[in-house]
Residue frames as qw, qx, qy, qz and C-alpha x, y, z in Angstrom:
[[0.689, -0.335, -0.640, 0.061, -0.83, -3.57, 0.69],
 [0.417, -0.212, -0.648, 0.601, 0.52, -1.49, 3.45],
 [0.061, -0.188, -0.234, -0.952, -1.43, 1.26, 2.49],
 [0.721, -0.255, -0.569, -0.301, -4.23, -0.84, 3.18],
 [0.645, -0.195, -0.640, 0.370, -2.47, -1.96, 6.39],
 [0.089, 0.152, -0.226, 0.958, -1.84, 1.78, 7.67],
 [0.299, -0.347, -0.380, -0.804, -5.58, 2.62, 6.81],
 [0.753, -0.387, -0.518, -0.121, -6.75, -0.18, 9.25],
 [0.632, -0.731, 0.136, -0.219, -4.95, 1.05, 12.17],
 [0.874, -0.398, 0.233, 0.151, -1.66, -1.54, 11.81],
 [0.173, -0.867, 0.394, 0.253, 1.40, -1.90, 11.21],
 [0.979, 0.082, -0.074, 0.169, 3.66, -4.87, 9.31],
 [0.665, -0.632, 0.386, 0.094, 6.78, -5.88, 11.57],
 [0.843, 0.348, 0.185, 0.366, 9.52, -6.01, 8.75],
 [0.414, -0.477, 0.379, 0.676, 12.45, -4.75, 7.34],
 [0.302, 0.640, -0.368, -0.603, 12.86, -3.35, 3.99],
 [0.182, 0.185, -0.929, -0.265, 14.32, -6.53, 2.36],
 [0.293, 0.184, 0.864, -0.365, 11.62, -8.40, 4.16],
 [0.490, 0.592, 0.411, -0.491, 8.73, -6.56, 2.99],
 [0.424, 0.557, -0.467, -0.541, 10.65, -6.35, -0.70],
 [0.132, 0.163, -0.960, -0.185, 11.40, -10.19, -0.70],
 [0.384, 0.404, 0.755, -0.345, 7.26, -10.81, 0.10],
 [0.600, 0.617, 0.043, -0.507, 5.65, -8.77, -2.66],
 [0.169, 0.567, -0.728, -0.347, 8.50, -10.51, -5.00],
 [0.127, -0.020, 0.991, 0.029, 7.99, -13.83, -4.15],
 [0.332, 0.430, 0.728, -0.419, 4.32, -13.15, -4.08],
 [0.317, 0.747, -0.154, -0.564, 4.18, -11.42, -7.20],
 [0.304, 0.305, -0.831, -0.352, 6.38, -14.14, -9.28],
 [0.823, 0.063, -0.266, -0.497, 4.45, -16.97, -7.87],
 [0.261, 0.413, -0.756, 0.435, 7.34, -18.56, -5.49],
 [0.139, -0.097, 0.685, -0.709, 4.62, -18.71, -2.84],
 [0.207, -0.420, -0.769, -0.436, 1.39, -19.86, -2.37],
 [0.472, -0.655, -0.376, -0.454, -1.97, -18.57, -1.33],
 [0.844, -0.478, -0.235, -0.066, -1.38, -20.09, 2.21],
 [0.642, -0.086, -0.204, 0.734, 2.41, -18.78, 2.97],
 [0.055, 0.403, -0.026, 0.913, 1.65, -15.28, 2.01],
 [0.532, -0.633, -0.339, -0.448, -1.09, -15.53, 4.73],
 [0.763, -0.243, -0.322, 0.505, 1.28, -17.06, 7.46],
 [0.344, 0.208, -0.117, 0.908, 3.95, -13.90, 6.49],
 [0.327, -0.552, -0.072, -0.763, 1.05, -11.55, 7.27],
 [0.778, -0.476, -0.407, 0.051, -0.34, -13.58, 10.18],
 [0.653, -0.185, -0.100, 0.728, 3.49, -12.92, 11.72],
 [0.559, 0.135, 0.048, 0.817, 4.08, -9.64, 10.50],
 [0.227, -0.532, -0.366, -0.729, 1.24, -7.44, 10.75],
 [0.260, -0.115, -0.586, 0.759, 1.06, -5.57, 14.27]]
């Protein structure tokens, strides 16, 4: 994903843990569709 983010020109506004405790949660299934969009929304410069 940030790969992706870089590519486009931005940036995501996080910390380490941050960006590890998003792919986790988003990866097990903790989140839905519609949070992981928020996090980006916020985080992504």
């Amino acid at each position: 994903m940030e790969a992706l983010i870089d590519a486009g020109g931005q940036t995501i506004d996080a910390t380490e843990e941050e960006k590890y405790e998003m792919v986790i949660s988003a990866s097990t299934g903790t989140i839905r569709f519609d949070e992981i969009k928020q996090w980006l929304i916020e985080h992504v410069k």
